[in-house]
N, C-alpha and C positions, 0 to 999 in steps of 0.2 A: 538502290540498296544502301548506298551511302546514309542517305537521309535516316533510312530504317534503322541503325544503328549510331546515330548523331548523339554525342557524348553532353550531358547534362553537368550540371554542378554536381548533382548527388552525384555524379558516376565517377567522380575524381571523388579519390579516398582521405584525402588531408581535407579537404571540405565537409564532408559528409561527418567522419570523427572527431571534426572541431564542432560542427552541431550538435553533437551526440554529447558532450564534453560539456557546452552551456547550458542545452536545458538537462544534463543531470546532474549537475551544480544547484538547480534552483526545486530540486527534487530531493538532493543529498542534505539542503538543509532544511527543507520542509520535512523529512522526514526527525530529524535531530527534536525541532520543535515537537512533533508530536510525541514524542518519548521522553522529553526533557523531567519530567514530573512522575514516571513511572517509578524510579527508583527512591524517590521521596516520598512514599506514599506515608509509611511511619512520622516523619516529619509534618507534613498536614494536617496530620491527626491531632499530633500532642500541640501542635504551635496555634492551628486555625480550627481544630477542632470537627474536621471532617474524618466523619465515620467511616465503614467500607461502604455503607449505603449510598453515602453523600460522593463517595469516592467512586463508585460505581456510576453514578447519575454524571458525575463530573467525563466521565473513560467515554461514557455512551452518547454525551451531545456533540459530541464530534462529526458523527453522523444523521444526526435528528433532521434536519433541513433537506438534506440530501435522498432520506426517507419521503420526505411527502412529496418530492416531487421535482425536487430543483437540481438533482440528476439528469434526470430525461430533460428539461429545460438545456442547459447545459451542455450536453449532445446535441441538440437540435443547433445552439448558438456557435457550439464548433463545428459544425455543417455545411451552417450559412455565412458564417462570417468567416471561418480558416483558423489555422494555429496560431497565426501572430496578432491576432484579439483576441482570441480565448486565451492564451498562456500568460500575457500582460494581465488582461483584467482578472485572473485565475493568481496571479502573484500578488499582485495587490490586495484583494479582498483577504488574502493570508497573512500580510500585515496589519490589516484594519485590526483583523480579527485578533492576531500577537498581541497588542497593543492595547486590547481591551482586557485580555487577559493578564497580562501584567500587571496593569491599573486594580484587579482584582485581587492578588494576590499581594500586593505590596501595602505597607505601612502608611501610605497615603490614603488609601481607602477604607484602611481598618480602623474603627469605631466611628464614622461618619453616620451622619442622617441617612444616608441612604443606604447604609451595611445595617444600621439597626430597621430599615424598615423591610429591606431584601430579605432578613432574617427570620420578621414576621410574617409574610407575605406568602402564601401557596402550603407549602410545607415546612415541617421542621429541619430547615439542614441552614449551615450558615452562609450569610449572606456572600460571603467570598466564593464559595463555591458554585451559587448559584448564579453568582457575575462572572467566574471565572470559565462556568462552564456555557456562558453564553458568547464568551470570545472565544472560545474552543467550537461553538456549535458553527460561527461565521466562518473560523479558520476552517472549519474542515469541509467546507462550502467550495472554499478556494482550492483546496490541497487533493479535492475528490474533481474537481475539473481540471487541476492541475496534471491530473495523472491519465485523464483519460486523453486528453491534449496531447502528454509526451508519447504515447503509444501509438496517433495517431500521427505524428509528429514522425519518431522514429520507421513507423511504416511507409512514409514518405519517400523519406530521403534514402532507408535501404531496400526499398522493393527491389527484387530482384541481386542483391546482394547479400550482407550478411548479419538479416533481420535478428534471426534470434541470437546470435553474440551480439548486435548490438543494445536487443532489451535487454540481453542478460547483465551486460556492462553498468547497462542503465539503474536495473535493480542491483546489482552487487554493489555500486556505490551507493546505493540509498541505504542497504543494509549497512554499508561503511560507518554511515551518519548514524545509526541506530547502537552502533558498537560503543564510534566515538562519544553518544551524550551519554552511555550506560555509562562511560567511564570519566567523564568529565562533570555529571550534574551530581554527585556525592561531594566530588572534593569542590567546585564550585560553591557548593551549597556550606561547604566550612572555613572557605575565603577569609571571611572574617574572625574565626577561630571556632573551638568547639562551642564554648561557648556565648557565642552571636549566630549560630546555624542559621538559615534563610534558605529559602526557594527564590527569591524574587533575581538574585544574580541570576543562578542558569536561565531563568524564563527571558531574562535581559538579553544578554550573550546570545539566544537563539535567536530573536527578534530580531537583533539587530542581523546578524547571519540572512536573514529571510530580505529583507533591505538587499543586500549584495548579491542572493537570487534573482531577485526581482529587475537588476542593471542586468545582468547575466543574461537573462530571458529579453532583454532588448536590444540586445548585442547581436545576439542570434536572429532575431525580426530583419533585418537587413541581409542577412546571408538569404532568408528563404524568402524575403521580396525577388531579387537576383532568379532564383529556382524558379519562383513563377513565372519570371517574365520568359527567361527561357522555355517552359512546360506550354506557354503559350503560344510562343512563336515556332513551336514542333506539334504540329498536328498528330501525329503519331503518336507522341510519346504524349499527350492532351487524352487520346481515346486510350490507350493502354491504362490511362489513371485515373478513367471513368468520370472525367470531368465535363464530358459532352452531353452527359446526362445530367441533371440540378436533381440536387435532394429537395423531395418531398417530403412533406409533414406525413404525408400517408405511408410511408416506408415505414415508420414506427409501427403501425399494427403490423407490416409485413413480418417486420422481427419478431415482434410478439408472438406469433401465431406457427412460430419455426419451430419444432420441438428438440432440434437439437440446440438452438438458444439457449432451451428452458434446462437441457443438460447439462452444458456446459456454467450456464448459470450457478442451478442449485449445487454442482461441486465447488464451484468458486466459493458459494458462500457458506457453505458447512465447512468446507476447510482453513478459510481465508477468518470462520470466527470462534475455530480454535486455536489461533496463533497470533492474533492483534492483542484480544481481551487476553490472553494469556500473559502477552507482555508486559499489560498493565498491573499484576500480581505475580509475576515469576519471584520478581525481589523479593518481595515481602512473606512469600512463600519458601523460599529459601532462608529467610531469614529464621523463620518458625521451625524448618525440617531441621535444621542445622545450628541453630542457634548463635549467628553470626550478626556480625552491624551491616547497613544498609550498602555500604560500601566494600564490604567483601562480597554481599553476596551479589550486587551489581557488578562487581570483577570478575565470577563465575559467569551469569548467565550475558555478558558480555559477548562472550564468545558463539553464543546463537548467532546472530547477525554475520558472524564474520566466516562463520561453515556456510553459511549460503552465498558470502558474498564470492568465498575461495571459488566455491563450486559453480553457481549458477551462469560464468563466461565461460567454462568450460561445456559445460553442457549445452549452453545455447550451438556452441561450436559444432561439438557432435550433431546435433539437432537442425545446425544449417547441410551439414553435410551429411549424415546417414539418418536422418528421420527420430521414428520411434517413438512421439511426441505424446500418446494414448496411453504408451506402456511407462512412460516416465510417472506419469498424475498415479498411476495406479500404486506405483513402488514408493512415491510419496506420503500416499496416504498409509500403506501401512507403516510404514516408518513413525509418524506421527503418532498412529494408537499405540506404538509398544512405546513410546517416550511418555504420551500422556500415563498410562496406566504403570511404568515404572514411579514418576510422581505421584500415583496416587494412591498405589500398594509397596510399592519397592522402598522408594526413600524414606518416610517415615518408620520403617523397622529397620531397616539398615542404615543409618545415618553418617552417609560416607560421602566427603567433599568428590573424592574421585567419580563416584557412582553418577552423582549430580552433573561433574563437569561433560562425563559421557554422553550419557542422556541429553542437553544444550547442545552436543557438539552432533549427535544425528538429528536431532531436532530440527539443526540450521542446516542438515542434509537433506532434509525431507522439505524444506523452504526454499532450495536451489530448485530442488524435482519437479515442484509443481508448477511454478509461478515462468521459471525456465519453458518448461513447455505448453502453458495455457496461453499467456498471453498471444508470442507468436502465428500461434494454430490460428484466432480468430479472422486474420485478414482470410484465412485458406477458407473460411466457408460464408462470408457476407462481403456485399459488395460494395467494393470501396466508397463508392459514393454517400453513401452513410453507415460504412466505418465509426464513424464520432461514434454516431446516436447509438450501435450495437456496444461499442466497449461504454456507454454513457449507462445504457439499460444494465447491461452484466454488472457493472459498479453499483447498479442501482439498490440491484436485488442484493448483490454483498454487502448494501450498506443497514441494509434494513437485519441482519446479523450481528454485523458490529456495531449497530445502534441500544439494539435489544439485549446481547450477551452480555457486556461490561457490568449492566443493572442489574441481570438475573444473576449475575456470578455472583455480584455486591449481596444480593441478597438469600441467595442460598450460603456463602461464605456466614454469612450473620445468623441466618436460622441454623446452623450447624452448628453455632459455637454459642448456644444462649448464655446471658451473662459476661461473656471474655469482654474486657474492654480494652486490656493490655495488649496493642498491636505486635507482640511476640508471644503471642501464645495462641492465635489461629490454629484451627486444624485444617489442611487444605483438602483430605480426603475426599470429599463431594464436588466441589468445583473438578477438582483432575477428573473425576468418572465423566463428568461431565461434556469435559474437553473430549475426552477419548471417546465419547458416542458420536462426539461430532462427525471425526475421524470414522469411523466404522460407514453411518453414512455417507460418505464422501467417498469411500472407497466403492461402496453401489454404485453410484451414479460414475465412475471412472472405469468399472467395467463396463457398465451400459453403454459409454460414451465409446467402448474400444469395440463392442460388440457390431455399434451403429456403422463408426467406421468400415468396417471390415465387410458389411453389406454392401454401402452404400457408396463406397472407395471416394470419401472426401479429402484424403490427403492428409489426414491428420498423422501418418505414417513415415510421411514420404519429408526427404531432403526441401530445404527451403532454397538452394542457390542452385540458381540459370543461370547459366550463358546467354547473357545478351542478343548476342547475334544470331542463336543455335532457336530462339522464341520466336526471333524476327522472320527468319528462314520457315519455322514453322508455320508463323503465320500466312504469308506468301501463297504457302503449298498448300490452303486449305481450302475447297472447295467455297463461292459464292453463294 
């Protein structure tokens, strides 16, 4: 019985929260960089001369790669090779990728041979963007493996403890990062005075952030060498974390072919792509409803990220401990459509900072609700052993959302407003409808999902923390 219950690294809790602590450090600034240029959209415009088109195309290559395919790749590499290859090589390709994108945006690249031939080249949008949004398309290579790693990652070290506060932890500091560059890439950007304004500091400043992730993530490597070796030398606790069985390549169509996959999926990605692409125009949206600078209205919608961040450790809490994980996605999603649709009928008649700040602040409540209770749920109904490859798939199909949205937004933003070329005088009314359909469907597929449950008793209900020993006991007692 001893053996049965033989205590792991993860099972000590200063252990386990100091890995939780590295890799969401290399998360917290990953996410910084992807939002570093959200609030500067106006600024691109008049400086580099990027449209909302060019600027939409620029939001959407984030995920273009991860679209065709190099998702599922990716899952499969965190399967076969483990977290501490895939999170090292996952940090790194987010630097390569930083580091091109900078080179894009900065004065070193502007008016070269190759910015005038970039410019020529494909379509009409300028050459900065299209270089820039090609180290955005690398980064987000890195930062979409990045993510599906720490989940797997996290599932690791607290199975059987306290999974969903520790993603929750995990996501409230990433949204931390999302606060922080809403409220640091304005006044960065006028470093040099009002007028010297620049993009190229904050894209710096995060870059280099992403470098000190990247140490972060190899800090951690060493703790969970240590975890294997023990997971090894405990046959017990080896079969409990389904490592007796090797992932197959042929497990990928068994996901595929799961149709609660495909539900859990399509919520992810009709909710997950009204709330990324929205980031990328909330500012600027605000700027227009309310007629503010780029930096008041990124100090309003600031405080999205930080309602989710208040909320979503709490909720993971509740959700290790009383369940309810089906009815959380559902209360999320309506939350979201009355936020979008106050944006897109409310604020422009009523044009009240207050009304605004409300709206962001259940926004980043309805950002706690979901992501709180989706991620967790998924160890409860695939099996570990390709873990990666199911959160690598679900990523996959959400990315193919956030690939697509950014561009349609760009461009229904533009057919909506023919002629405006003044970046404060947008009308956002059609994009928010937009958003808020997303929402609507996404709310379908969460009753379905509650509906499924409820048949089929996967658990998506029920508390996440066991007692150890009371599993082991269990197991013991259970018939050959």
């Amino acid at each position: 019985m001893e053996d049965k219950v033989r205590q792991l690294l993860s099972d000590k809790a200063w252990a386990r929260w100091t890995a939780l602590i590295l890799v969401a450090l290399m998360m917290f600034f990953a996410y910084m960089f992807v939002d570093v240029m959200s609030p500067l959209q106006e600024l691109v415009q008049t400086q580099r001369g990027w449209a909302p088109e060019a600027f939409g195309y620029y939001a959407g290559a984030e995920y273009i790669l991860n679209v065709f395919g190099f998702l599922i790749i990716a899952g499969i590499i965190l399967d076969k090779m483990g977290v501490r290859f895939t999170g090292v090589l996952s940090a790194s390709v987010m630097f390569v990728g930083a580091c091109i994108k900078l080179y894009a945006i900065s004065d070193w690249f502007a008016g070269t041979a190759f910015d005038q031939w970039l410019s020529s080249w494909w379509t009409a949008m300028p050459g900065s963007a299209k270089l820039a949004a090609f180290g955005f398309m690398i980064f987000g290579c890195g930062c979409e493996m990045a993510g599906i790693t720490v989940s797997k990652t996290l599932a690791k070290w607290f199975e059987g403890h306290e999974m969903a506060l520790a993603m929750g932890l995990e996501m409230a500091l990433a949204r931390v990062g999302v606060f922080a560059i809403f409220s640091l890439s304005p006044r960065l950007a006028d470093w040099m005075g009002a007028d010297d304004r620049t993009v190229v500091i904050p894209v710096a400043f995060c870059t280099a952030l992403l470098l000190i992730g990247l140490i972060c993530y190899i800090v951690f490597t060493f703790m969970d060498a240590r975890l294997d070796r023990e997971i090894a030398a405990d046959k017990i606790a080896s079969a409990a974390s389904g490592d007796d069985e090797e992932f197959k390549v042929s497990d990928v169509a068994k996901i595929l072919s799961s149709k609660l996959f495909w539900v859990i999926a399509m919520l992810c990605v009709l909710y997950y792509s009204a709330i990324f692409p929205f980031q990328r125009y909330a500012t600027n949206m605000l700027q227009c409803n309310l007629d503010m600078s780029a930096e008041a209205a990124a100090d309003i919608f600031r405080w999205f990220p930080i309602g989710a961040a208040a909320l979503t450790p709490v909720l993971g809490y509740c959700l290790d401990r009383y369940g309810k994980g089906a009815s959380m996605l559902i209360a999320g999603a309506i939350l979201m459509i009355a936020c979008h649709l106050t944006f897109a009928l409310v604020l422009p008649v009523y044009q009240s900072t207050a009304l605004a700040f409300t709206a962001i602040i259940i926004l980043g409540i309805s950002f706690s609700l979901v992501p709180a209770s989706l991620w967790p749920s998924v160890p409860k109904i695939m099996d570990s052993r390709y873990l990666g490859s199911a959160y690598s798939l679900i990523f996959w199909v959400q990315n193919i959302g956030l690939a697509l949205f950014p561009i349609l937004i760009g461009y229904v933003l533009q057919a909506s407003n023919p002629g405006v070329t003044d970046p404060m005088k947008y009308n956002y009314t059609a994009p928010m409808l937009l958003f808020a359909s997303l929402g609507v469907l996404a709310l379908l597929f969460g009753i379905w999902l509650k509906v499924l449950n409820a048949r089929n008793h996967y658990g998506l209900e029920d508390p996440n923390i066991k007692d150890k020993k009371e599993v082991a006991e269990a197991e013991i007692q259970q018939p050959e």
